[in-house]
C-alpha positions as CSV (number, residue, x, y, z in Angstrom):
1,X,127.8,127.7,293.6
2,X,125.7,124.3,294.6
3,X,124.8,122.5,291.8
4,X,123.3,118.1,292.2
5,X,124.2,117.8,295.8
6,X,128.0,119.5,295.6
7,X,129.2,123.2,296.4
8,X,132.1,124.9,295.6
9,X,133.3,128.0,296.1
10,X,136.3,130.7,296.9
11,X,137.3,132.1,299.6
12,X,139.6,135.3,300.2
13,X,140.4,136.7,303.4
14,X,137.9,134.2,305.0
15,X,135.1,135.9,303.0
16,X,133.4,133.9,300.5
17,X,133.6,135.5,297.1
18,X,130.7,137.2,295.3
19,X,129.4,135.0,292.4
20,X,128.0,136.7,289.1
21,X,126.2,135.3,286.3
22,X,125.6,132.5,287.8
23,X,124.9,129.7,284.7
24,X,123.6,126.3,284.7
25,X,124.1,124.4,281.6
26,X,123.2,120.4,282.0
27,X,125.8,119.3,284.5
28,X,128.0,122.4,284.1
29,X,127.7,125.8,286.3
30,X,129.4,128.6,286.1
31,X,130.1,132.1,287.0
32,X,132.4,135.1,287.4
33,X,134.1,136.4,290.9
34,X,136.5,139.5,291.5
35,X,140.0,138.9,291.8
36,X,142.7,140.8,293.4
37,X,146.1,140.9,292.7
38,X,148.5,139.8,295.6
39,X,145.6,138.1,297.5
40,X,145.5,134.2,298.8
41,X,142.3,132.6,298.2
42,X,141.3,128.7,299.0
43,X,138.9,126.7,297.4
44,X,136.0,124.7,299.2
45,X,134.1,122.2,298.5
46,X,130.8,120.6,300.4
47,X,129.6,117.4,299.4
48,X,126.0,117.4,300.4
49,X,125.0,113.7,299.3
50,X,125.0,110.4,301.4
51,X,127.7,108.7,298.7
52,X,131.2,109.3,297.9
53,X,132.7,111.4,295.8
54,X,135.9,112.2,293.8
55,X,137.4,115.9,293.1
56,X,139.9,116.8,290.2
57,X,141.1,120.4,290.4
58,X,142.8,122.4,288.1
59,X,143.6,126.3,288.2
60,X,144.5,127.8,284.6
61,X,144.1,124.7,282.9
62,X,146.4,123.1,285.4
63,X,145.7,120.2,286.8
64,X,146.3,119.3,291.0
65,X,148.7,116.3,291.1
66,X,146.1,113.9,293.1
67,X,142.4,114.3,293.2
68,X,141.3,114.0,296.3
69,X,138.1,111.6,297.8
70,X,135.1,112.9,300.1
71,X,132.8,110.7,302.0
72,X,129.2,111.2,301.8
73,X,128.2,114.4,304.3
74,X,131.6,115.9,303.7
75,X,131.3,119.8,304.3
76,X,133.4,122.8,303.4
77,X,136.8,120.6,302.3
78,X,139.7,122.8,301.3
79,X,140.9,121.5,297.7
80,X,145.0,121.1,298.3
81,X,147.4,121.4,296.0
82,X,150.1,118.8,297.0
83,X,153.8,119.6,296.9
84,X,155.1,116.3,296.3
85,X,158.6,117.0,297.0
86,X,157.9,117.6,300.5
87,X,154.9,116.9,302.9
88,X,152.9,120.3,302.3
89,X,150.8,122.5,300.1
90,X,151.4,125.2,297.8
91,X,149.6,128.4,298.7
92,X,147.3,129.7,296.0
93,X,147.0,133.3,295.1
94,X,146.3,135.6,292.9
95,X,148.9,137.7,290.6
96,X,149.1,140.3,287.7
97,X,150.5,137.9,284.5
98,X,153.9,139.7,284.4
99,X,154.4,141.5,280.7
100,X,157.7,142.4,279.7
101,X,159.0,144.4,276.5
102,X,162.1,141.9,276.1
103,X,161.6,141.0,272.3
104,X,162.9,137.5,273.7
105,X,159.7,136.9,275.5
106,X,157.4,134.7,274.6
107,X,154.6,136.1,272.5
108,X,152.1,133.0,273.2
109,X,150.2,131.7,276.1
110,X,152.0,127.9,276.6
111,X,149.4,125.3,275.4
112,X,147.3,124.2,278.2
113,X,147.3,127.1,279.8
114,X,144.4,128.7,280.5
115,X,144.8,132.1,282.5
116,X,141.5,133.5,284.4
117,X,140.1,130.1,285.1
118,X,139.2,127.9,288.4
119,X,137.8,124.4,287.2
120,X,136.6,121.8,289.6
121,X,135.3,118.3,288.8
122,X,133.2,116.3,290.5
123,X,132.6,112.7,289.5
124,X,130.5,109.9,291.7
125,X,132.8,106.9,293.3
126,X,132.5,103.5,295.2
127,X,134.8,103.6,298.4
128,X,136.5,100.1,297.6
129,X,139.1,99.9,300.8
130,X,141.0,102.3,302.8
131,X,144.5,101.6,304.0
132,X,147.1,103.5,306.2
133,X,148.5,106.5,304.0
134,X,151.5,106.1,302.1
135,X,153.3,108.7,299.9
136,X,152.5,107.5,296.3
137,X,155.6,105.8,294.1
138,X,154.5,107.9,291.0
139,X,155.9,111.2,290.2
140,X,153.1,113.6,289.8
141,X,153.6,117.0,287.6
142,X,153.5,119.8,289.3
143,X,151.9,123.1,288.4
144,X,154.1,125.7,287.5
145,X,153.8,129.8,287.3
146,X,153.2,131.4,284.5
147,X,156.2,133.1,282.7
148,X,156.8,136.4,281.6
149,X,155.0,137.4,278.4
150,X,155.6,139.9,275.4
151,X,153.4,142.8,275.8
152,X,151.9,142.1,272.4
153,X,149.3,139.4,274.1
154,X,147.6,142.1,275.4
155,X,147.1,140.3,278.5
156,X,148.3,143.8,280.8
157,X,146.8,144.0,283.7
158,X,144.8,140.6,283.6
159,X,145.3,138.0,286.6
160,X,146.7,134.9,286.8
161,X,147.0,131.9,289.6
162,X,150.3,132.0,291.2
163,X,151.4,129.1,293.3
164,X,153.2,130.3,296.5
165,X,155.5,128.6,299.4
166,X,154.9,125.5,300.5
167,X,153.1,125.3,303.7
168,X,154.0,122.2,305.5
169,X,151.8,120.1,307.4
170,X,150.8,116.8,308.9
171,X,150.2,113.6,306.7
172,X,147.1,112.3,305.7
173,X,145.4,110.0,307.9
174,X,144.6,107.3,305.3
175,X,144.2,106.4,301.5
176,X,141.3,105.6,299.8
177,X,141.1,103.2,296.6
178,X,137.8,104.2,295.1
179,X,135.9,103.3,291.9
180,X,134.6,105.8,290.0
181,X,131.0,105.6,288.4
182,X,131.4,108.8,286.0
183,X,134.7,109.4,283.7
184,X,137.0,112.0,284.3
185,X,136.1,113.6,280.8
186,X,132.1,113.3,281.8
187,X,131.7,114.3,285.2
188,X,128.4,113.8,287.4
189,X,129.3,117.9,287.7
190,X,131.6,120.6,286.6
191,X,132.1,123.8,288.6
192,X,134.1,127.1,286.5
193,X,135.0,130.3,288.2
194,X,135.8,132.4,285.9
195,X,138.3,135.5,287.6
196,X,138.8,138.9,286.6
197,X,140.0,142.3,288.3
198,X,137.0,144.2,289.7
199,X,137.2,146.9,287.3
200,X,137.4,144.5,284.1
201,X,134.5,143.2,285.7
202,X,133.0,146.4,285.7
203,X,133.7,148.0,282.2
204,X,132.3,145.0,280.3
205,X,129.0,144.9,282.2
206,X,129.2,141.9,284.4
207,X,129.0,143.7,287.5
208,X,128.3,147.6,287.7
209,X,128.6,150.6,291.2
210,X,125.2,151.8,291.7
211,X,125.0,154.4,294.6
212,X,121.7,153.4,297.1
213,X,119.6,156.4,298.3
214,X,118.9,156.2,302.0
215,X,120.6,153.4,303.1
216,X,120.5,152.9,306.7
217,X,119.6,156.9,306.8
218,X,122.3,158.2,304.8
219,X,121.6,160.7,302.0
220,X,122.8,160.5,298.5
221,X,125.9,161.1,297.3
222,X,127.5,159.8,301.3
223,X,129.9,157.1,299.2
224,X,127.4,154.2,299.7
225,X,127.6,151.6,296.9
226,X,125.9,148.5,296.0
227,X,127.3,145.5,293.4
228,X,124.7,144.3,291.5
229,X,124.9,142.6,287.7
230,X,124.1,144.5,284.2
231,X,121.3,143.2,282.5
232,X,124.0,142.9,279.6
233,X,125.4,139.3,278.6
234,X,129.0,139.6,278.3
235,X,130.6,138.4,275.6
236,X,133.6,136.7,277.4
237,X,131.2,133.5,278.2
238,X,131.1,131.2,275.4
239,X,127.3,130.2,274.4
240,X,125.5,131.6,277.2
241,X,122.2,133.3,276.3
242,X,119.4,135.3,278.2
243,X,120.7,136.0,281.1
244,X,118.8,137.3,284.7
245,X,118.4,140.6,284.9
246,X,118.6,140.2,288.7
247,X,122.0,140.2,291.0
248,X,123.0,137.0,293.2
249,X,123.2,137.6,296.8
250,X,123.7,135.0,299.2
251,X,121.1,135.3,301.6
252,X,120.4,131.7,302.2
253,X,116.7,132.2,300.7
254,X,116.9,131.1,296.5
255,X,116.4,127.7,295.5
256,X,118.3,126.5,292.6
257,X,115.6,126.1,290.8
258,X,115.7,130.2,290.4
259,X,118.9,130.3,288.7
260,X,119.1,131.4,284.9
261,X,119.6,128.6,282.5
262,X,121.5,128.2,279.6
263,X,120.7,126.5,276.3
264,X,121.6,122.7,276.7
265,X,124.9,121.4,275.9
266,X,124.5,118.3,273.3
267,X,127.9,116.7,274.7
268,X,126.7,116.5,278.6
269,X,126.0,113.2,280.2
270,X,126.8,113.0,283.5
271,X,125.5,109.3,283.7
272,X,128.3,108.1,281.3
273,X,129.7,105.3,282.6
274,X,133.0,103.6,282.1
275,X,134.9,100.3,282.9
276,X,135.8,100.1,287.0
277,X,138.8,102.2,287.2
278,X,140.4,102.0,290.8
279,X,141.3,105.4,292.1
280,X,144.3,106.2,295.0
281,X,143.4,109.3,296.6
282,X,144.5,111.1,300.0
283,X,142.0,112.0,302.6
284,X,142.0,113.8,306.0
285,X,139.8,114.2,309.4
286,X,136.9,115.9,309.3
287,X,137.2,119.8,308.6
288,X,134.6,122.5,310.3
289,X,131.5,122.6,308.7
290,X,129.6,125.9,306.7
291,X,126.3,126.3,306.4
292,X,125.4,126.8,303.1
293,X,125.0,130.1,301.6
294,X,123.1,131.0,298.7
295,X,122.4,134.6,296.5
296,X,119.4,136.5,297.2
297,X,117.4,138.4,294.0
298,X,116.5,141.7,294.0
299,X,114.1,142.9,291.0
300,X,115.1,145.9,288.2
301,X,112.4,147.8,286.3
302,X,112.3,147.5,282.7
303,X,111.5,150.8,280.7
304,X,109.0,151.3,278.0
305,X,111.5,150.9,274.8
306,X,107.9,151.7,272.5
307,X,106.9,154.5,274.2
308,X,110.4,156.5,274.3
309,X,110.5,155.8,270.3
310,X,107.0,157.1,269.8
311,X,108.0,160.2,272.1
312,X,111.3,160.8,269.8
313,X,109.2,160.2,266.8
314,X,107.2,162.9,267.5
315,X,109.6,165.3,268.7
316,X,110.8,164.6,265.4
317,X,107.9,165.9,263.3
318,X,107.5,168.9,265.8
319,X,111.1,169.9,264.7
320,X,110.6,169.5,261.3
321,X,107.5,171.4,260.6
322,X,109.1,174.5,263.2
323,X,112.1,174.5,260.2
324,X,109.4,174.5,257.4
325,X,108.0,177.9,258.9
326,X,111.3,179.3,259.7
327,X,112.1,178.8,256.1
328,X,109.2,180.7,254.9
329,X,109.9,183.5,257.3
330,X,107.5,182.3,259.9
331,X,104.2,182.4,257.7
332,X,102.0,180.0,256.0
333,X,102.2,179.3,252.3
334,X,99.4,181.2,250.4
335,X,98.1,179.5,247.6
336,X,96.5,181.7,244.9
337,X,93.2,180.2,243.7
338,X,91.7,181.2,239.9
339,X,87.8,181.7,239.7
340,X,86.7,177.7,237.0
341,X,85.7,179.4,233.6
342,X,82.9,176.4,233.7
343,X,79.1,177.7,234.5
344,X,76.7,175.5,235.4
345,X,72.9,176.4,234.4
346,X,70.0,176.1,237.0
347,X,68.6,173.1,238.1
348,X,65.2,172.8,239.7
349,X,65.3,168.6,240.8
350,X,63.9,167.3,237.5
351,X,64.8,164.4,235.8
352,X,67.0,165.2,232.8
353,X,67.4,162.7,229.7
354,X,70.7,162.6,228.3
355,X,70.1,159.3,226.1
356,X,70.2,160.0,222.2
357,X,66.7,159.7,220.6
């Protein structure tokens, strides 16, 4: 997703994960991706301006123990998750929550977790000096897994983020002390990936298996599928409204200016400002650059909802009269008509008086 100048996304595999729903609200975008179980995924981030920026991540409502700083131009940046009992980063992956029938389990979800979602912030900074890195004298909290749960949460077969090993690797070059323009609780942007298993995805209407006749010369029914969204909006997505009726394909062809809106949030202001507050954050060399990539659109026909009714409607009153003649043993109702006792005389076009004299 690329929303003011910045882009995030998921990888998995080293293939960037499909986007649906894609939903713009003020300085907040958001959408849902297919998650596997058991797979690592990382999570990039381009920043396409000329001035600095800071990123805060945080996987099921957890939050990365430094945010990290990226100069103006910055492209496809993996978002770490330090370790900061050792020089490294945990893996990230995704993982079935484990559900136990132990009546000692936990029944609840511990507060501030928040299972199924990847949230990045993005808020504008000043780079204010840069010094040689140094590991940092404060002790950061670090994300944990989420425990086993009681079967009674209902959360069977749902995915959550599991961190992994720890991956060691060099130091960073340098530290940046930076001032940030926007707060932390108002970014200039907010990216959420909401995850699911494919076939969640699939039973509430997000995404749906549509089998494509003649594709590349193959005839129906030869196992070729396309993804594309339901026209439905789920109901998973807190206030979001009419939605496209069109899939997102990355084809590098849509401007953001064609992706569906949502109603306006009252409590966005990404140009909030707040008292200088110095930022230390970590920084590395360059990484490889990727193009950007955005969703194509592919148009759906709409069918005639008034016409169908009308058809029905009068299949209806075809059905009814066929019982009425049935009922009478397939003839019409003969009504039996008496001869009017009342004679009227001759009349030959005269005028005739009828006022009293």
């Amino acid at each position: 997703m690329r929303h003011r100048d910045c882009e995030v996304h998921i990888t998995c595999d080293g293939r960037t994960l499909d986007e649906y729903n894609v939903e713009v609200e003020g300085n907040v975008v958001e959408c849902y991706v297919a998650s596997e179980a058991g797979k690592t995924f990382k999570i990039k981030c381009s920043n396409h301006s000329l001035e600095h920026v800071s990123v805060l991540t945080a996987v099921d409502g957890q939050q990365f123990p430094r945010p990290e700083a990226m100069s103006g131009g910055r492209l496809n940046r993996t978002l770490r998750c330090e370790d900061g009992r050792v020089d490294g980063t945990r893996t990230l992956l995704f993982a079935e929550i484990p559900i136990t029938d132990d009546e000692n389990a936990p029944r609840e979800i511990p507060d501030g977790k928040r299972p199924g979602t990847i949230e990045v912030k993005i808020t504008r900074s000043r780079l204010k000096r840069k010094t040689s890195w140094a590991p940092s004298r404060k002790t950061k909290a670090q994300p944990e897994n989420i425990e086993t749960l009681h079967e009674t949460t209902k959360k069977s077969g749902m995915h959550c983020v599991s961190f992994g090993k720890t991956i060691l690797c060099c130091k960073p070059t340098n530290t940046k002390y930076v001032t940030r323009i926007d707060r932390w609780s108002a970014p200039y942007v907010t990216f959420k990936f909401h995850y699911r298993p494919h076939a969640i995805l699939k039973a509430r209407g997000i995404i749906e298996i549509i089998e494509l006749n003649g594709l590349d010369g193959t005839a129906p029914g030869d196992g070729v599928f396309a993804v594309q969204e339901d026209p439905l909006t789920p109901t998973t997505l807190p206030g979001v409204v009419d939605v496209s009726l069109r899939p997102k394909r990355r084809d590098g062809s849509q401007a953001q200016a064609d992706m569906p809106r949502k109603r306006l949030r009252r409590d966005s202001n990404p140009q909030a400002a707040e008292p200088p507050t110095e930022d230390r954050l970590s920084t590395t060399d360059a990484e490889d650059a990727k193009p950007l990539v955005v969703k194509g659109e592919v148009d759906d026909g709409v069918e005639d909802v008034d016409a169908l009714e009308a058809q029905i409607r009068a299949l209806r009153q075809r059905v009814d009269r066929a019982n009425t003649m049935k009922a009478h043993g397939g003839q019409s109702r003969v009504v039996k008509r008496e001869v009017s006792p009342i004679r009227l005389g001759g009349f030959n076009g005269g005028v005739i008086d009828l006022t009293d004299d």
